[in-house]
N, C-alpha and C positions, 0 to 999 in steps of 0.2 A: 229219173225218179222225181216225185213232187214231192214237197215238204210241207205240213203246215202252216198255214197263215198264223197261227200260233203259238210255235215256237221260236224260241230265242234265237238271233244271230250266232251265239253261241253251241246252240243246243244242233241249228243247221250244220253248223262249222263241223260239229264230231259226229254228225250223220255223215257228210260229206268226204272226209276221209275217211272211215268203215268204205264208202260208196269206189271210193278211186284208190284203197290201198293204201292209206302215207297213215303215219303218224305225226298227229296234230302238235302244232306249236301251242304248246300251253304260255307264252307272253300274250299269243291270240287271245285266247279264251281271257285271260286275266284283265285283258287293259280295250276288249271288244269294242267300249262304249265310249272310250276316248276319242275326241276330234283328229288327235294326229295317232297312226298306227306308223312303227319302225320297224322293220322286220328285215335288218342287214342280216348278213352271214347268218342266214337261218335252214339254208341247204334245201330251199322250199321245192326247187327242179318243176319240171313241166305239171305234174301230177299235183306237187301241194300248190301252186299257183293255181289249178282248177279248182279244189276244195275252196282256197280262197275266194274264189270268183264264186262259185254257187252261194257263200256265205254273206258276201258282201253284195249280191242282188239288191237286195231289200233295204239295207244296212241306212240308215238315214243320221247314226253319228261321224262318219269318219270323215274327213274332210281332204285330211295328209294323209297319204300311204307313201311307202320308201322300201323300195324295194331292193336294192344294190346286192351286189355279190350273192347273186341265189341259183345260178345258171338255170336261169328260168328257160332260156332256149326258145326257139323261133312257138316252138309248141305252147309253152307257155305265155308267150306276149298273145297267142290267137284267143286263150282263155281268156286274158286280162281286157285286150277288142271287145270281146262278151260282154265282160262287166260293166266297162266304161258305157255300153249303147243302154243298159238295164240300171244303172246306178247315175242320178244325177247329182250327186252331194258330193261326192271326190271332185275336189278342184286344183290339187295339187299333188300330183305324181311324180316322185324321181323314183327314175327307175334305168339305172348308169348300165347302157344295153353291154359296155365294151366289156364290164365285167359279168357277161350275164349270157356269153356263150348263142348270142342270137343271129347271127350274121344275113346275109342278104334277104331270105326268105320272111326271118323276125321281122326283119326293118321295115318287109310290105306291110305286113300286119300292122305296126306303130301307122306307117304311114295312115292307113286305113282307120284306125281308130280317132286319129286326129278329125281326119273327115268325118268322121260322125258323130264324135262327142260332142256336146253343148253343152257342160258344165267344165271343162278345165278349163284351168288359166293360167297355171304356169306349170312345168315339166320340164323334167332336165333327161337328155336324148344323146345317143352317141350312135356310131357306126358308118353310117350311108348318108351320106351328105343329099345326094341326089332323091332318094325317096322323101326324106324330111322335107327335104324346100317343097317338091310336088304339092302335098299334102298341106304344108303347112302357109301354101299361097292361098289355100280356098279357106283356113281356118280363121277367122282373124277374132275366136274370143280368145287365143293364147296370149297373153299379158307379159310373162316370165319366162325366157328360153333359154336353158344352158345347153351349152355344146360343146363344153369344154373337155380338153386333152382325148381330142380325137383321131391326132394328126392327117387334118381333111386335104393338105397338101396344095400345091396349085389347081387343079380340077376343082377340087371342092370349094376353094374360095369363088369359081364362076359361078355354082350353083350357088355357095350363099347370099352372094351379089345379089340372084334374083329371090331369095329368099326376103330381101328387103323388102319388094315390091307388097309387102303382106301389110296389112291395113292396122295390126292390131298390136304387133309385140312392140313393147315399151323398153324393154327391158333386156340385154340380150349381153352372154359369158358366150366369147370364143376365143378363149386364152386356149395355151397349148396346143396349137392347128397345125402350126406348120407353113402360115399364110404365107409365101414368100415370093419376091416376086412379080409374074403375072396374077398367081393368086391372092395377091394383096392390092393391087390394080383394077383387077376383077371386081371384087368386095366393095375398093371404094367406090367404082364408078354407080355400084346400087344407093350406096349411102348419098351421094350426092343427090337423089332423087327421093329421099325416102322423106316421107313426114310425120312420122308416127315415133321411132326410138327417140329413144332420150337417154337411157343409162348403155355404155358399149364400152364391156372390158377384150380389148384386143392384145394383152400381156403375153408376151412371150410367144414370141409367130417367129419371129426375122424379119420381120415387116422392111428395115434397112431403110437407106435414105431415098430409093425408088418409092417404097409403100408411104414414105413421109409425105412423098413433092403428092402423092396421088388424094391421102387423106388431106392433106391441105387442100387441092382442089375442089375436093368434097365439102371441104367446111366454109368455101367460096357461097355454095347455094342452101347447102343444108339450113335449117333455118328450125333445129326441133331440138337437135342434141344438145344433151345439160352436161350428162359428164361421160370422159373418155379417157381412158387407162391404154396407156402407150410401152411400159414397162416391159423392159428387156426386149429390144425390138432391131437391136443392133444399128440405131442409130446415133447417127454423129450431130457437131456442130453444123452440118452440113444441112444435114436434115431437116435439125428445127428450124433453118433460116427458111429452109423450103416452108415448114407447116406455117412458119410465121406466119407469110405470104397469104394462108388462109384463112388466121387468126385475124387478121387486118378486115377481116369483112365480116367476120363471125359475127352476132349480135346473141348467139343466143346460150353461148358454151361457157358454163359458170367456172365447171372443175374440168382442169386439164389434171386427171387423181393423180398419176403417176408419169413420171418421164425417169423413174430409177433407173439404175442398172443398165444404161444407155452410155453410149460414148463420150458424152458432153461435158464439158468443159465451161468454165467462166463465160466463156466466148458466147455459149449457147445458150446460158443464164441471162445476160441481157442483154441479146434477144427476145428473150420472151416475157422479162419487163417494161421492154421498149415498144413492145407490142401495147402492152396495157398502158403505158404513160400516154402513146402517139396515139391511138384508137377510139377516139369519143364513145365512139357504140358498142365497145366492149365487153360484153357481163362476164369476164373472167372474176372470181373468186380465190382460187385456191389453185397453186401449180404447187408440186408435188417434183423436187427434181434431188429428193437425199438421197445416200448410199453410193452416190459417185459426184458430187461437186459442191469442190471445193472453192469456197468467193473469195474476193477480197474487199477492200475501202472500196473501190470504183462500184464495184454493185451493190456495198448496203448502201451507199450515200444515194444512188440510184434510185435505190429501192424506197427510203427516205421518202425520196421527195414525190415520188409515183403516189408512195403512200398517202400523203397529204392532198391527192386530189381525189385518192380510189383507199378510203382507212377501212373499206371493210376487206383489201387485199388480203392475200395469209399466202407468202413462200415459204416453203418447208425446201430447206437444203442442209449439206452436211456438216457445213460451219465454214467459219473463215481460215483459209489454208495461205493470202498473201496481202503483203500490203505493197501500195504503190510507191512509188522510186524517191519522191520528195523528202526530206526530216519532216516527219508528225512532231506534232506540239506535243510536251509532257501530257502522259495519260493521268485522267484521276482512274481509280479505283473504284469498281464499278462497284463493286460490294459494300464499299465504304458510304456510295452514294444512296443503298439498299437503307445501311445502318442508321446512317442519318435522316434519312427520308423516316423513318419507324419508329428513331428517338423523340423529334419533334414532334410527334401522334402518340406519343406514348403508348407505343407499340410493338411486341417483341417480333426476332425475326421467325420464330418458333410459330407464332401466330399467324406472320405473312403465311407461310407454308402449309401450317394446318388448311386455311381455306380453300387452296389448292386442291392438297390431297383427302377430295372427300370418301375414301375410303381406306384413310386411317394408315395404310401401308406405311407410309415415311418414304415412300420414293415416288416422286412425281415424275412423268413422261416429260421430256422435253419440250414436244410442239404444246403441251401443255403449262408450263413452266413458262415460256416464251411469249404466248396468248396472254398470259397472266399479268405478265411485266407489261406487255405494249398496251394493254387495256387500262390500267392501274396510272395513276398519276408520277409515277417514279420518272425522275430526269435525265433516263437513260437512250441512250441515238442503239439504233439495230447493233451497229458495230461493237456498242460497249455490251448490248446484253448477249451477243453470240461468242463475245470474250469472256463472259464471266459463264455461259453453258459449256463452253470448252475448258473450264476450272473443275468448274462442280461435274461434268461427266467425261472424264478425262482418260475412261476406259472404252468412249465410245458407245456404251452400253443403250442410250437413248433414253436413258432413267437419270433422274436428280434424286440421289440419297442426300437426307439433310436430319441424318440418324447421328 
């Protein structure tokens, strides 16, 4: 049936389902003309995914559609194909296949649609590892690719591998895979060739201390990656000595975001200070290793003096858990030295902290609180100010109350 050149995206919308049967999403109709459309849990099934698509032909506001949990089905992703070849304004699709009842058949059709769209640029994808890469090796306006919690397993870490070889994604979630392995092997020997990513969350694979020696090798020639999220990977002290190895050549990897929730130890801390102090060509930033280690004196003093050649560093760890074997000189009071630092500025300690917390809460984040001190003229060494954050957050919580 044809419709009006006429009438409204709206007015199509509830021809459309009279046309296919369904009953119409009235958030549809209400919020039509908004740049982003969210339509989770709206029970759309194959039938109101079609109505959608005839509506959205024409549609020249939407830009985000979000399609999650609607068991669109392989039927529905072949309407959605439709719309994407007829609508050039949608640029960004999620549309989470695993909850959406689409299985092999769906996945050609995604495949397919990729290959012909020319306005998206990022979309978040699940199911069939193997059709995705096919498709998304010829597409390279994709920008934005999530894939996460897929469980692509080793098989599909080979195809992602060549999914790298794609010219265009920047950007790329493959946390919850399952990469383990050969399939973390797989994966890096693509990244090592790749020259286009730059943001790669790989959280929570198993990756292990195989996938570490192999991503280190990758970060041997890679020469584009800015930042990479290694968190919960079951790796060891072992491990990071292996990625060291590739840290040591890196020139271009600012944020190491995350190494949590890893095996690691003091041992494997610095390491990967030693990496930045010994490294000239280093652009490390920002290593990310809380929620499992524990330092002592030897690494802030480490860290200290790393600092003073690299002050725009920032380790984020879980605080100081030991000190070395020697007698330490009497400690001053680090808070004392706050106090006094505030009195001579005639300035209260209520005020240090208001500036902090500019949204008035009365609880400052830690790595926040920490950034603050190291920044600020206060005459305080790492040591004494991850003694005085283990005072004021003494429940661990990661918040400074100063209520």
């Amino acid at each position: 049936k044809k419709f009006s050149k006429h009438m409204s995206v709206a007015e199509v919308y509830l021809e459309a389902c009279k046309l296919v049967g369904v009953v119409p999403v009235s958030y549809f109709i209400r919020n039509h003309s908004s740049p982003t459309m969210t339509l989770t849990y709206h029970g759309l099934g194959p039938l109101g995914c079609k109505a959608l698509a005839i509506a959205l032909q024409s549609d020249v506001h939407i830009r985000t559609l979000e399609l999650a949990y609607n068991r669109v089905q392989a039927e529905g992703v072949k309407y959605l194909a439709e719309l994407l070849r007829a609508n050039f304004t949608i640029q960004h699709l999620f549309q989470d296949l695993s909850n959406n009842h689409v299985k092999s058949e769906g996945a050609e059709h995604v495949a397919k649609m990729l290959m012909d769209s020319i306005s998206l640029k990022s979309i978040k994808l699940s199911d069939d590892a193997k059709h995705f890469t096919e498709a998304l090796s010829t597409n390279s306006r994709i920008k934005d690719l999530d894939l996460s919690h897929n469980k692509f397993c080793g098989k599909g870490g080979e195809y992602l591998g060549q999914l790298l070889n794609n010219e265009g994604v920047e950007v790329l979630d493959l946390s919850w895979n399952h990469l383990r392995m050969k399939g973390a092997v797989a994966f890096s020997a693509g990244l090592k060739v790749n020259t286009m990513l730059k943001h790669l969350d790989l959280s929570w694979n198993g990756f292990g201390n195989e996938g570490a020696l192999a991503i280190g090798e990758a970060l041997k020639f890679n020469n584009t990656l800015v930042h990479l999220n290694l968190s919960n990977n079951c790796i060891t002290n072992e491990g990071v000595s292996m990625l060291c190895r590739g840290l040591d050549y890196n020139e271009t990897l600012r944020v190491l975001l995350q190494l949590a929730y890893n095996a690691v130890t003091v041992e494997g801390a610095l390491a990967l200070v030693n990496v930045v102090k010994n490294s000239p060509k280093t652009a490390l930033e920002q290593i990310n290793i809380c929620q499992n280690v524990l330092v002592n004196e030897n690494f802030v003093s480490l860290l200290e003096l790393t600092c003073q050649e690299h002050p725009g560093l920032d380790v984020q760890y879980e605080g100081v858990g030991g000190f070395i074997a020697q007698k330490s000189p009497k400690r001053i009071d680090p808070m004392k030295v706050i106090q006094d630092y505030l009195d001579k500025r005639k300035l209260r300690l209520w005020d240090f902290f208001r500036n902090i917390d500019k949204d008035g809460t009365m609880r400052v984040p830690v790595t926040d609180f920490r950034k603050a001190v190291q920044q600020s003229s206060i005459p305080l060494s790492r040591f004494q100010i991850e003694e005085l954050i283990h005072r004021l957050d003494r429940g661990r919580t990661g918040m400074v109350d100063y209520r």
